[in-house]
N, C-alpha and C positions, 0 to 999 in steps of 0.2 A: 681532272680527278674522276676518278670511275668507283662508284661506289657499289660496293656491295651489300651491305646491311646497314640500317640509320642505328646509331646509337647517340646519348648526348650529344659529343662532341661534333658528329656530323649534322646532327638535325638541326644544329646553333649554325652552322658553318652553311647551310643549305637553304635555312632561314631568312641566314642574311643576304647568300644572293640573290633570292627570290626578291626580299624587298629595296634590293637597287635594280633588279630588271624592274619592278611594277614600278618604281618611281619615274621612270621611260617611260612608261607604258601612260600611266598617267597624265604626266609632261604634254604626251602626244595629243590625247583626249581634252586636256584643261580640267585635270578631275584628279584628288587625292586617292590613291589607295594604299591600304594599308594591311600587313598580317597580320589578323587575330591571333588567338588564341588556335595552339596546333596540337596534335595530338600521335603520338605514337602507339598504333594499334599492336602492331611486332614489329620485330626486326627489317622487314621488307613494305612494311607498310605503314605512310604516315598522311594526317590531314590536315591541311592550314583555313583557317575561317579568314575570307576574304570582307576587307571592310570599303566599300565606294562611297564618296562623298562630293557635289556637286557646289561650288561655290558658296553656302554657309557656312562652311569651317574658316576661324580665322587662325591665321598664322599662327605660330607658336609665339611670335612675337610681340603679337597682338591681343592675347590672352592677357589678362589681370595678374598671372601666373607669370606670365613672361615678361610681362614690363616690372613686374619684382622684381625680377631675377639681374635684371639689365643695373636696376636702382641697386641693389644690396648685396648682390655677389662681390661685386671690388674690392668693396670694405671688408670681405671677410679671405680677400685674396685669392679670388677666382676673377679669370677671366669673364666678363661679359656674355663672349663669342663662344662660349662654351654650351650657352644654351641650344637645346636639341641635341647636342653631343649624345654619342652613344658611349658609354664605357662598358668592361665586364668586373662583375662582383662576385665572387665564390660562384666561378661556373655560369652566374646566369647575364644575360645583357639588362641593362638599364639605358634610359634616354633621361638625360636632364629635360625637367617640362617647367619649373617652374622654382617660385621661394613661397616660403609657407610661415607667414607674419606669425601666426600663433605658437610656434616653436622655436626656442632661441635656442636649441640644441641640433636638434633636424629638422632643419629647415630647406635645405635642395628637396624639391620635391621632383621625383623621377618615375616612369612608367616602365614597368618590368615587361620587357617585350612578348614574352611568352604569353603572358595571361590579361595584360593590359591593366596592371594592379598597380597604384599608388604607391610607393615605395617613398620615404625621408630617408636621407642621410645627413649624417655633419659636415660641413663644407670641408674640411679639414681631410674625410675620408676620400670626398669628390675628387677633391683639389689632385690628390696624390696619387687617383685614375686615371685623370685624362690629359 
């Protein structure tokens, strides 16, 4: 792909290869990294905030968040394994992170890739994403 100019659709598209080459790169290192929050200055120019993180981070799985999610997705007709899943919602990407006891409405709790923002959805919406 040869790009000429970042607009939406390419800076989502360009985003997410950046963050499966760093997941290598990582890999390589024994070190999470991850895209922040990115920014399109113009048309030819864009910047992503780089996030490194050294053996303190605990798995998504491992999260309070994530062993929700494992517990009380089923029941509401989500796979388990869906957790970390990336899906897209009007245009933008979401990562399943977690379930969110206090909402019996929106409760998948998800990290909007772009700005790293807590997003809830109803499992219902999820389910029919990914």
């Amino acid at each position: 792909m040869n790009v000429q100019e970042f607009d939406k659709d390419t800076a989502m598209l360009f985003r997410a290869a950046v963050e499966r080459k760093l997941e290598e790169v990582g890999n390589d290192f024994g070190i999470t990294l991850k895209v922040g929050r990115s920014r399109m200055q113009s048309k030819s120019t864009m910047s992503f905030e780089l996030n490194a993180s050294v053996g303190d981070d605990l798995a998504i799985e491992d999260t309070p968040g994530g062993k929700r999610f494992k517990m009380y997705a089923p029941g509401y007709g989500l796979d388990a394994s869906k957790l970390g899943k990336t899906f897209r919602f009007g245009g933008t990407l979401y990562t399943i992170t977690g379930w969110c006891l206090k909402s019996r409405k929106y409760c998948v709790e998800t990290e909007r890739m772009r700005d790293g923002v807590t997003v809830r959805f109803a499992p219902d919406h999820v389910r029919s994403m990914v």
